[in-house]
N, C-alpha and C positions, 0 to 999 in steps of 0.2 A: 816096233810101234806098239804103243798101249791101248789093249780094244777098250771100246767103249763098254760102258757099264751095260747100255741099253741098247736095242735097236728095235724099232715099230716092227720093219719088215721081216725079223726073224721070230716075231708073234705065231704060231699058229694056224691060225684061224685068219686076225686080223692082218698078217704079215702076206700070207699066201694071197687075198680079197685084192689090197692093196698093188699089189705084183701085177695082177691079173690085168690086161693091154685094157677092157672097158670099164674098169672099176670107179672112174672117174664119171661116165658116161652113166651110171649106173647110179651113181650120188646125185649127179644133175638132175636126173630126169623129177623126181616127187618135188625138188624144190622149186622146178620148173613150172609143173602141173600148181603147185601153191600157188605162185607169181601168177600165173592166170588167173584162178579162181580169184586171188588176192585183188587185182585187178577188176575182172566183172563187179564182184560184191562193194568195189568201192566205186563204181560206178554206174549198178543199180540198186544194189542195198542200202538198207535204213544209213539215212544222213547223221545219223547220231551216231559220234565215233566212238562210246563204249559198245556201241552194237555191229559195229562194223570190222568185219576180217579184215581188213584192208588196216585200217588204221591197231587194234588192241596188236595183230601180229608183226607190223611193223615198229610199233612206236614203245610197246612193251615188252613183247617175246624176243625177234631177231635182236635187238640190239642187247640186251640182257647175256643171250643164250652166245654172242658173237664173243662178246669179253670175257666170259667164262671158259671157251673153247678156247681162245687165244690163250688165257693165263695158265691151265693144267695140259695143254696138247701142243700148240700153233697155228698157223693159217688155214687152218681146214676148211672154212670156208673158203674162201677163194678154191680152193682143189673143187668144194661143191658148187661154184657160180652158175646157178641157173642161164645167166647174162651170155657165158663162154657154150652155155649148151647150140642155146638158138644160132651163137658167132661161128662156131665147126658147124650149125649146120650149112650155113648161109657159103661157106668157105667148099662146099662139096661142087657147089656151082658159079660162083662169086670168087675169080682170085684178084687179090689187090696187085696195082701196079705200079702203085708207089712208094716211097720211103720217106717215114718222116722229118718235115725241113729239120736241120743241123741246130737251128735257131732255139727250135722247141725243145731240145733232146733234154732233158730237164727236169726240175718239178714245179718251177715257179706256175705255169697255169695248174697245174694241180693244187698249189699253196692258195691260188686266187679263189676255186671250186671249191673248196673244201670252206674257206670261212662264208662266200656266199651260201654255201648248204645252212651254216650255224643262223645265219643273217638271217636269211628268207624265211628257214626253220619259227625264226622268235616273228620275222614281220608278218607271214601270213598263216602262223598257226598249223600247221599243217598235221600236227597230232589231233585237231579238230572237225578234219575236215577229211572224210573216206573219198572225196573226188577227186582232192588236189593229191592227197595220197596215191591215187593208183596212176595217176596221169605222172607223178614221181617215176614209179615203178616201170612204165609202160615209156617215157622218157630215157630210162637208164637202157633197154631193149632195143630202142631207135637210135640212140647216142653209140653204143657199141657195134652196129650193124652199118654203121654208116662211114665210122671212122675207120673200124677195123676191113671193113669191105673195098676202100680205097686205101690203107697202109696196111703194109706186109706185115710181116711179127706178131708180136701183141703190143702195137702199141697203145690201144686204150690202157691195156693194165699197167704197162709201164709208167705212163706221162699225163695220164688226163683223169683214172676213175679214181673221183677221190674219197670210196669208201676204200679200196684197194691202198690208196696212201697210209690212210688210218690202219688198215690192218698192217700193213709191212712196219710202221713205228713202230708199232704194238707190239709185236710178232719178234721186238728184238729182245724185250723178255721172257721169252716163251722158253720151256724145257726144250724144245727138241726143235732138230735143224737138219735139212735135206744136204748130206755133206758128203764124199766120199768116205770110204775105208780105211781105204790105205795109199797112200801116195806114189809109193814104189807102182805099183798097177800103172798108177796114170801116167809113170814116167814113159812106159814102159810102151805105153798107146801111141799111136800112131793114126789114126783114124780122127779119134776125135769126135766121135761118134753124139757124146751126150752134149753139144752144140752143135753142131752138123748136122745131126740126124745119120741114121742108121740107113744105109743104102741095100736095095735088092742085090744078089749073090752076083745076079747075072748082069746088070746094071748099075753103074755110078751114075748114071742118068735121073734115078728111079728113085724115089726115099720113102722107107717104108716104114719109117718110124721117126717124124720129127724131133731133131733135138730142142733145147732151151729156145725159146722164142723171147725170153728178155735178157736173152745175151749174157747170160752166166755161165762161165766157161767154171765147170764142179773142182778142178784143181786149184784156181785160185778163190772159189768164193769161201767169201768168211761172212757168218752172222747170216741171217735174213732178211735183209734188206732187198728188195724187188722180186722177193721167193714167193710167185705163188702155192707151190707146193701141190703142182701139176702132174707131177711125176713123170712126164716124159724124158728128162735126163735117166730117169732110173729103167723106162723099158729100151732106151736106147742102149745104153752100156752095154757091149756085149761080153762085159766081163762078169759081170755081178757084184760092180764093186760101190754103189752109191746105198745109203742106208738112210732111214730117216733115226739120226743118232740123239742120245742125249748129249746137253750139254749146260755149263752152269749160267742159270740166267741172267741175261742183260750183262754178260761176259764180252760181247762183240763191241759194246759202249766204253769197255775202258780200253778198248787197244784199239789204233788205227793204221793198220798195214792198208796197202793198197788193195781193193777187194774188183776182182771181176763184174765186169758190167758196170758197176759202182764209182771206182774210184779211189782218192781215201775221206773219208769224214771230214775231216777237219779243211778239206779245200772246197766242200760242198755249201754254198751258200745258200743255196734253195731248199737243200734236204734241212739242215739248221735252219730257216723260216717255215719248214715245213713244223718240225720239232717244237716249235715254240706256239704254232697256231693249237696242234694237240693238246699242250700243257695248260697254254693259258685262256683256249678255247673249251679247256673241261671245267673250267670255272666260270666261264662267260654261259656255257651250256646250265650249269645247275644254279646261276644267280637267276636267271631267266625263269625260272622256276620255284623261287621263294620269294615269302610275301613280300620283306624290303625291297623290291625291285621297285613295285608300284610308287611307292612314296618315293624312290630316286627318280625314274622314270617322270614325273609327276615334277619334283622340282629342276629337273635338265627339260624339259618342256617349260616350266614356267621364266627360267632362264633363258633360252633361247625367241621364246614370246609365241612358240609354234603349236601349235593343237594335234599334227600328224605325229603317227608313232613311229615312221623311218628317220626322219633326223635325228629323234633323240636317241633311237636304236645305235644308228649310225655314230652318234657322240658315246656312248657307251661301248660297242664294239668298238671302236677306234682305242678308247681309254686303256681298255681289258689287253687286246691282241697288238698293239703299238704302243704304246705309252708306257704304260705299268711292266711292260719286259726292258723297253729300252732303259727305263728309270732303273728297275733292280740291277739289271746285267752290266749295265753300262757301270754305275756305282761297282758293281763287285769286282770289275775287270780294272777300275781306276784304281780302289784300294790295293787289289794283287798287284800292280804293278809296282805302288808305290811304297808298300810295306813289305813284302816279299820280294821285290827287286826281281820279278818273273820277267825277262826277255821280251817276251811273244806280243807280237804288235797287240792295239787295243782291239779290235775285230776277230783278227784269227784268235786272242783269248776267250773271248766271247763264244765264238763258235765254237772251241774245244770246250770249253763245260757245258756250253747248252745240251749236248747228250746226255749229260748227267740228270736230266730234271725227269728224263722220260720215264724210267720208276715210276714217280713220285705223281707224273700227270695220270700213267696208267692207273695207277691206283685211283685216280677221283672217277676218272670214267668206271672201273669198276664198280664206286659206292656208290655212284650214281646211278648209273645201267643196273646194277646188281640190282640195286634198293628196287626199283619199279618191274624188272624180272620175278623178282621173287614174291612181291607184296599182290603182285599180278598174276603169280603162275594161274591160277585155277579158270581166269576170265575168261582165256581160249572157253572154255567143257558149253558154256549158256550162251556162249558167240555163235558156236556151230550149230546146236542145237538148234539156235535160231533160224541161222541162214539155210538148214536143211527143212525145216518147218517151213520156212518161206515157200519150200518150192513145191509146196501139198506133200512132203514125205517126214512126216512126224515119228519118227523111225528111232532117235533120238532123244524121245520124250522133249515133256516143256522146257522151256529155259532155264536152268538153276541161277538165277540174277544173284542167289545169296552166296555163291562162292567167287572167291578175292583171292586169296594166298595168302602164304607164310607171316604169321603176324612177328607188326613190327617191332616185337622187345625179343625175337631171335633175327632180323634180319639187320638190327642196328650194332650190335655187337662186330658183326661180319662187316660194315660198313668200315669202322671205326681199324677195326684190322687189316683190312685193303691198305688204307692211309698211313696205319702205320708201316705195312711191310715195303710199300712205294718209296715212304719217306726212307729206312733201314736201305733199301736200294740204292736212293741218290745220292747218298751220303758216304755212303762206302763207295762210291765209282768218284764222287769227288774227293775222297780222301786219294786213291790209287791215281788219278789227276795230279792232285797237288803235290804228293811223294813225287812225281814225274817232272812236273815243272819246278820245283824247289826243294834238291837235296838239302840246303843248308834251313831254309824257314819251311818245312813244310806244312807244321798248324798255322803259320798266318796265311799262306796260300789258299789252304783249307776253309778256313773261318770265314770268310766273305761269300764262299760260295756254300755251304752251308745254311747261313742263315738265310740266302734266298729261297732255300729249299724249306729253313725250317716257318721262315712267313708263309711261303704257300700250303703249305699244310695246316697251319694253324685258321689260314682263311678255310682250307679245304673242310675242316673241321666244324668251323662257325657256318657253314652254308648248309651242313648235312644235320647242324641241331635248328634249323629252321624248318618252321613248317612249310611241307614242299605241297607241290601242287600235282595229284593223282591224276597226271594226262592220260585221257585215252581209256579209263577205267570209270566203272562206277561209281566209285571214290573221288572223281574230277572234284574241282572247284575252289 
């Protein structure tokens, strides 16, 4: 077997840290202690959400700092969820005793969560608002303790948390993947350990080290997909054989073997609806935030005769996240069929290249996340300042209101190379597709799926040379 070029855990420093049985416990706890503080401050600090920890570190930092971690590393968040600290603790006296219905096992209610987050997000403002902000926050901590405290496993991270979705899509172009070593080892096991759990010497009664809790048996998984990157397969094993490896990105998207826990891709229709709310919800996400929205906004209101802004919302996410996928996908799967003469019913076509677009989506959440990350870094230094000033302890000095971030004629370049390395992604996982489906045509197979990739980039493009709108910063408005 060929090693891998790289392994995190044979790092040092960071390889030994990681090994270590609390080192997850140990990640938790600061982002934990934030999520508190995050919470109080948005619920009794200044209302104004450039001044509010609650909203600049949720609405500019986490989500900036989240895409940037996932694209140079992988899911390390979720390994650090504050959420899963409070749920172990809850679980030391709290055991669940149930199993989630068969019905749900799934991602469609996560597909439903996840566009309601984008929905609610544009109807009630919530980068405006540090109250509705922390009761967000302080919702995600009750939602996890309530579900996870009557269902066994993890199933909130499995089936319901739908930031946890967004990261696992995300997380399937990531460099590195929690995989085993070597396969001979696992053949070779018999225990079973890193699903099972690791059992006391003197007891099989007894487990003293939980295995997978979202059902990823490590010999057959492939890719990232429902990986939080918990590491207890890895203190379970008692061989030493699972590694957090390199691997080439967004590689898991052109092959579809049957993967552990998972499945295979191409028979998953809710993880494909899930895939398509990311893509075409990262462009529903940053139209919502440049000035043409208003004047559309403004005439689908004058159109409909209505004055509220959830119908028209509602007629625009509708358009963005059903319409305009079924319109491209549908057209590219009608051409493949009938110009390439590709077999593959018209759905399950569909479904096999909508993995292809995930590059390409990834890349606009990075210009977009990135762009207010960066253009933001500095807001945290006059936030804190402030809210420690608040409490009679000016320890901090006065507020620097005058720092912002990274200006934007270095952070637009970076934009604009997201988009392209997304789109250099999609295109090549649908080229490797269409060689798959059409030895004999395989640029016309190609061709139609391409240029749906190459239109959403070109919008992705036109939305990022609009003037956007500085949420949550000083710069707002």
């Amino acid at each position: 077997m060929e090693a891998p070029l790289f392994d995190v855990l044979l790092i040092p420093v960071i390889g030994r840290f990681l090994i270590w049985q609390h080192s997850r416990t140990l990640l938790q706890i600061p982002l934990f202690l934030v999520s508190v503080v995050m919470i109080l401050h948005g619920l009794f600090g200044p209302s104004i959400s450039p001044k509010n920890l609650a909203t600049v570190l949720t609405w500019v930092h986490f989500r900036g700092a989240l895409v940037l971690v996932i694209l140079v590393a992988g899911n390390f968040f979720c390994m650090a969820c504050p959420f899963m600290l409070a749920r172990n603790a809850m679980r030391r006296w709290v055991h669940p005793r149930f199993t989630w219905p068969r019905r749900l096992r799934n991602k469609w209610m996560a597909v439903g969560l996840f566009a309601l987050i984008l929905f609610t997000y544009e109807l009630f403002g919530f980068w405006s608002s540090p109250w509705l902000t922390a009761w967000i926050i302080a919702g995600y901590f009750l939602a996890i303790l309530v579900i996870d405290g009557l269902f066994k496993h993890a199933t909130f991270c499995k089936f319901v948390c739908p930031l946890g979705q967004f990261n696992f899509i995300a997380s399937t172009v990531s460099p590195f993947e929690v995989e085993v070593r070597d396969q001979e080892v696992c053949s070779d096991c018999h225990t079973k350990d890193c699903i099972r759990g690791r059992k006391a010497p003197d007891s099989n009664l007894v487990t003293v080290q939980r295995g997978c809790e979202l059902a990823l048996f490590l010999p057959g998984k492939v890719g990232n997909m429902d990986c939080t990157f918990c590491l207890d397969c890895v203190h379970a094993c008692p061989h030493d054989n699972i590694g957090i490896l390199n691997r080439l990105p967004a590689s898991e998207l052109i092959i579809d073997p049957r993967r552990s826990g998972v499945g295979y891709f191409s028979r998953r229709k809710d993880i494909a609806a899930l895939v398509l709310i990311f893509c075409f919800g990262a462009l529903m996400n940053a139209f919502g935030m440049v000035s043409p929205v208003y004047a559309v906004e403004s005439w689908v209101g004058h159109l409909l005769h209505v004055r509220s802004e959830a119908p028209v919302l509602a007629v625009l996410f509708m358009s963005f996240l059903v319409v305009e996928p079924a319109i491209l996908l549908g057209s590219a799967a009608w051409i493949t069929r009938a110009w390439a003469g590709v077999q593959r019913g018209w759905l399950p076509l569909i479904i096999h290249y909508t993995y292809a677009l995930v590059p390409l989506g990834f890349g606009m959440w990075l210009a977009h996340y990135g762009f207010h990350f960066l253009t933001g870094l500095y807001t945290i230094v006059p936030v804190t300042q402030n809210a420690v000033a608040s409490l009679g302890w000016p320890i901090l000095g006065d507020p620097r209101w005058t720092l912002v971030g990274v200006p934007k004629y270095i952070v637009e370049p970076l934009e604009f190379g997201f988009l392209l390395l997304g789109l250099a992604g999609s295109l090549l996982i649908v080229w490797r597709l269409a060689q798959e489906d059409s030895e004999e045509h395989p640029i016309r197979a190609f061709l139609p799926w391409a240029a749906v990739s190459v239109l959403l980039f070109l919008a992705s493009v036109w939305l990022m040379t609009q003037p956007m709108d500085m949420r949550a910063t000083m710069m707002a408005g």
